[in-house]
C-alpha positions in Angstrom: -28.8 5.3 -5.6 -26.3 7.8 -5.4 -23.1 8.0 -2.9 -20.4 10.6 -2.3 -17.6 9.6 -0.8 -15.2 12.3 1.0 -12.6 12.2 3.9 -8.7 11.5 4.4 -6.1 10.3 2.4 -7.3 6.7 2.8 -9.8 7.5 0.2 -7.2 7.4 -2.3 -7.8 3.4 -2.2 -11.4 3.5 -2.6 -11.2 6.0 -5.9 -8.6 3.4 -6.9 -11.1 0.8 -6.3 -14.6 2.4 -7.6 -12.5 3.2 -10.9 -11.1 -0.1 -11.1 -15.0 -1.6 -10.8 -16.6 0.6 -13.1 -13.5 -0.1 -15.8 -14.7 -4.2 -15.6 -18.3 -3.1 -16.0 -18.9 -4.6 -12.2 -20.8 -1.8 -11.1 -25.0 -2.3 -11.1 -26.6 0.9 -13.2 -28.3 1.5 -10.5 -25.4 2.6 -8.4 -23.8 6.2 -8.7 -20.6 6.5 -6.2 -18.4 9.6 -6.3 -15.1 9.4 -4.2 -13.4 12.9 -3.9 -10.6 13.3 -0.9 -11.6 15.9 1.6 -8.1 16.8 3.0 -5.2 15.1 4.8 -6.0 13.4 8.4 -3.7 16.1 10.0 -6.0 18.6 8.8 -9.1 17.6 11.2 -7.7 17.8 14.3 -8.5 21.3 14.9 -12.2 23.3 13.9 -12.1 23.0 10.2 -15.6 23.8 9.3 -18.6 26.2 10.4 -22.1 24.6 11.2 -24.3 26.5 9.7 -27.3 25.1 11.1 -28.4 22.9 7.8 -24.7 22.7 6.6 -21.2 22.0 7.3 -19.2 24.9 5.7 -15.6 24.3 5.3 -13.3 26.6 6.3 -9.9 25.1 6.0 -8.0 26.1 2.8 -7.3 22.8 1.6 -11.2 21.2 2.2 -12.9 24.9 1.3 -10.8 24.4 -2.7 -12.1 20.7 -3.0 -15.8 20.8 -0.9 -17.8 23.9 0.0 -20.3 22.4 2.3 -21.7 19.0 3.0 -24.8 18.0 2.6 -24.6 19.5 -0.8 -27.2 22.8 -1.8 -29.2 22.1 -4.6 -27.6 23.6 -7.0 -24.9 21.2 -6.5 -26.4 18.2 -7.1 -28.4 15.5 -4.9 -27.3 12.4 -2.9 -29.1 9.6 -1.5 -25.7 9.1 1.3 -22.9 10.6 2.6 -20.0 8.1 3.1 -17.3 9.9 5.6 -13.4 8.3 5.7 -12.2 9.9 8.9 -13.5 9.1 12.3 -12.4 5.2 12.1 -8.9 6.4 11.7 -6.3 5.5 14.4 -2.8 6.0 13.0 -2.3 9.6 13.9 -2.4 7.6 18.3 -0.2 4.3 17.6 1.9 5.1 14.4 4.0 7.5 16.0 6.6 6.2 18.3 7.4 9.1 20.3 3.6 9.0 21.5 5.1 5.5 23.2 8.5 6.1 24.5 8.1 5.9 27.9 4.1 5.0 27.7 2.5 1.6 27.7 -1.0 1.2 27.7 -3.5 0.0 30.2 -0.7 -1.8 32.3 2.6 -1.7 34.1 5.5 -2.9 31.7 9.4 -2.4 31.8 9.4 0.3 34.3 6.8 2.3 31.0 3.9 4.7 32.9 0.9 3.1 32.2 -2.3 4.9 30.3 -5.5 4.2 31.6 -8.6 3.4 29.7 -10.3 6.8 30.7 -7.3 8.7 29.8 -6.7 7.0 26.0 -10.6 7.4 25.6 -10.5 11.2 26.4 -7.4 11.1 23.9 -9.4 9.5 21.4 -12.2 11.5 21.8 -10.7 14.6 21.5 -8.6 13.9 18.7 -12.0 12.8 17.0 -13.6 15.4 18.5 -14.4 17.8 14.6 -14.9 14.9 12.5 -17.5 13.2 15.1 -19.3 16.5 15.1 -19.1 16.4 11.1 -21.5 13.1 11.3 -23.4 14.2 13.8 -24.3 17.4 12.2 -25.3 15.2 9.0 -27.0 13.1 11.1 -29.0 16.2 12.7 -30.1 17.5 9.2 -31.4 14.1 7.9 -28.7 13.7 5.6 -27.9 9.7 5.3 -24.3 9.5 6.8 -22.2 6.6 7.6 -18.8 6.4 8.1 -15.9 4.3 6.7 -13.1 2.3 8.3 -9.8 3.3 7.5 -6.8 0.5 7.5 -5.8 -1.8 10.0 -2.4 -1.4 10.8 0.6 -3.7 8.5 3.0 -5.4 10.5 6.2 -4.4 8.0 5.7 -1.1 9.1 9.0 0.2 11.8 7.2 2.2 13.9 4.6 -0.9 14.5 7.6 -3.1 15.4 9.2 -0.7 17.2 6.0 0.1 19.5 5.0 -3.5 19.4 3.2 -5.7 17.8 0.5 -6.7 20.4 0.3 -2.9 21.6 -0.4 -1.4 18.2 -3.1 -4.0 17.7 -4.7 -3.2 21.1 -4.6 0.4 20.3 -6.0 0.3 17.0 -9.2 -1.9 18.1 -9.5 -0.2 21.5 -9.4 3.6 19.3 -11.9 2.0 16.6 -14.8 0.3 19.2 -14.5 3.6 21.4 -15.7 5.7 18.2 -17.7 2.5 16.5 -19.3 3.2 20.3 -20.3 6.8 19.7 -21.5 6.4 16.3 -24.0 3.4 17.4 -25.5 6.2 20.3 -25.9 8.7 17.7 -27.6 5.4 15.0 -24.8 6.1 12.3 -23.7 3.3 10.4 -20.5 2.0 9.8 -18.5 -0.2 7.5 -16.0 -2.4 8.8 -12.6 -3.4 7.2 -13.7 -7.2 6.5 -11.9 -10.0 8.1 -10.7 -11.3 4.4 -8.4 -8.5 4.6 -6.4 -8.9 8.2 -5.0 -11.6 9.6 -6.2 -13.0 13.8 -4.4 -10.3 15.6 -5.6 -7.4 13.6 -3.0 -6.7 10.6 -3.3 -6.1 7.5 -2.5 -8.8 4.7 0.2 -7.3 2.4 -1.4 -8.2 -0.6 -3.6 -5.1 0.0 -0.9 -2.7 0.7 0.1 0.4 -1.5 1.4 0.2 -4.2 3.7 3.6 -3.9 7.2 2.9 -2.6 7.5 3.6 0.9 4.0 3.6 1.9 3.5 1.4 4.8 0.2 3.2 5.8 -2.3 3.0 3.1 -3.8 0.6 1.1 -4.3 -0.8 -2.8 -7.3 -0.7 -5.4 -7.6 -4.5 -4.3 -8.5 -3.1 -0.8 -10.6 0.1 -2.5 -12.5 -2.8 -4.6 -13.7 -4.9 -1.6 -14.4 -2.0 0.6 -17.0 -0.5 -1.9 -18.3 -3.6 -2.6 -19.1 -3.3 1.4 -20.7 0.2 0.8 -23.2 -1.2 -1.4 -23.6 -4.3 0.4 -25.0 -2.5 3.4 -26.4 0.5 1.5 -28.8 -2.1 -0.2 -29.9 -3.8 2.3 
């Protein structure tokens, strides 16, 4: 069984991981993984590849040096699945503070504008809109795609505490089931972050944090380790 494994910066952690598992001899034979970072999150929220009606051709300088095109041509090699790190990503809506100034959402609080639930799903949506389209193009060619779940938030991080604690983890899981949603119409599977590595309201542990100083965003090998573990769980079965 062979996997590639492209996306955001969160694959960082799961090359971490995957290199970490194959230098203990914990990988099976039988399983071939390949993590390879796509381009930066920022980077897929405008048109950032073609459909060529069999193909994704990227187009972005950045994705276009690293990938050509996904599903791979021949040439390039074969691969049982597709593992995507980028729609299950929220942090661009809740990490930024400005976004919640004088915003709250779903209800009335200190005198904050309330967002509705239609509005933040259009929001969601659209921000999602390239990489959903990604998947779904996969999806259309009979490539075997599923898609990977980035993070949960970590509570030492200031622009959590600032924004709130309760409101970041409402945002996070209202972003994630809204796409988790649109992936289950379209019969793509997903991995979830497992609950070993967040605590009951939603936040990460910080035993799984970065390791880089100053990085209050992305996660460890530890993390990387357990989350390909998942891959495999639910690719074999």
């Amino acid at each position: 069984m062979k996997i590639y494994i492209t996306g955001d910066s969160h694959t960082a952690a799961l090359k971490l991981g995957l290199d970490e598992l194959m230098l203990t001899n914990e990988m099976h034979p039988a399983h071939s993984v390949e993590v390879a970072m796509l381009a930066g999150a920022n980077s897929f929220s405008s048109p950032y590849f073609k459909d060529m009606g069999e193909f994704a051709e990227f187009r972005t300088r950045k994705s276009s040096k690293r990938i050509r095109r996904l599903p791979f041509s021949d040439e390039d090699g074969h691969y049982d699945y597709y593992g995507i790190c980028e729609p299950l990503h929220a942090s661009r809506l809740w990490r930024f503070r400005s976004n919640w100034v004088n915003h709250h959402p779903f209800t009335r609080k200190d005198g904050l504008a309330p967002v509705s639930e239609s509005l933040l799903r259009h929001v969601i949506l659209r921000e999602q809109a390239y990489n959903l389209q990604l998947v779904e193009l996969l999806k259309r060619v009979h490539a075997k795609v599923f898609v990977i779940e980035a993070p949960k938030p970590y509570r030492h991080r200031e622009s959590v505490q600032q924004t709130g604690f309760g409101e970041v983890s409402y945002i996070d899981n209202f972003y994630k089931n809204i796409i988790r949603g649109r992936l289950q119409e379209n019969d793509i599977p997903f991995i979830n972050v497992p609950s070993v590595c967040y605590d009951a309201e939603g936040f990460m542990y910080d035993e799984f944090k970065s390791e880089r100083q100053g990085d209050s965003l992305h996660a460890n090998k530890s993390f990387g380790k357990i989350m390909i573990k998942e891959i495999i769980r639910l690719l074999d079965s």
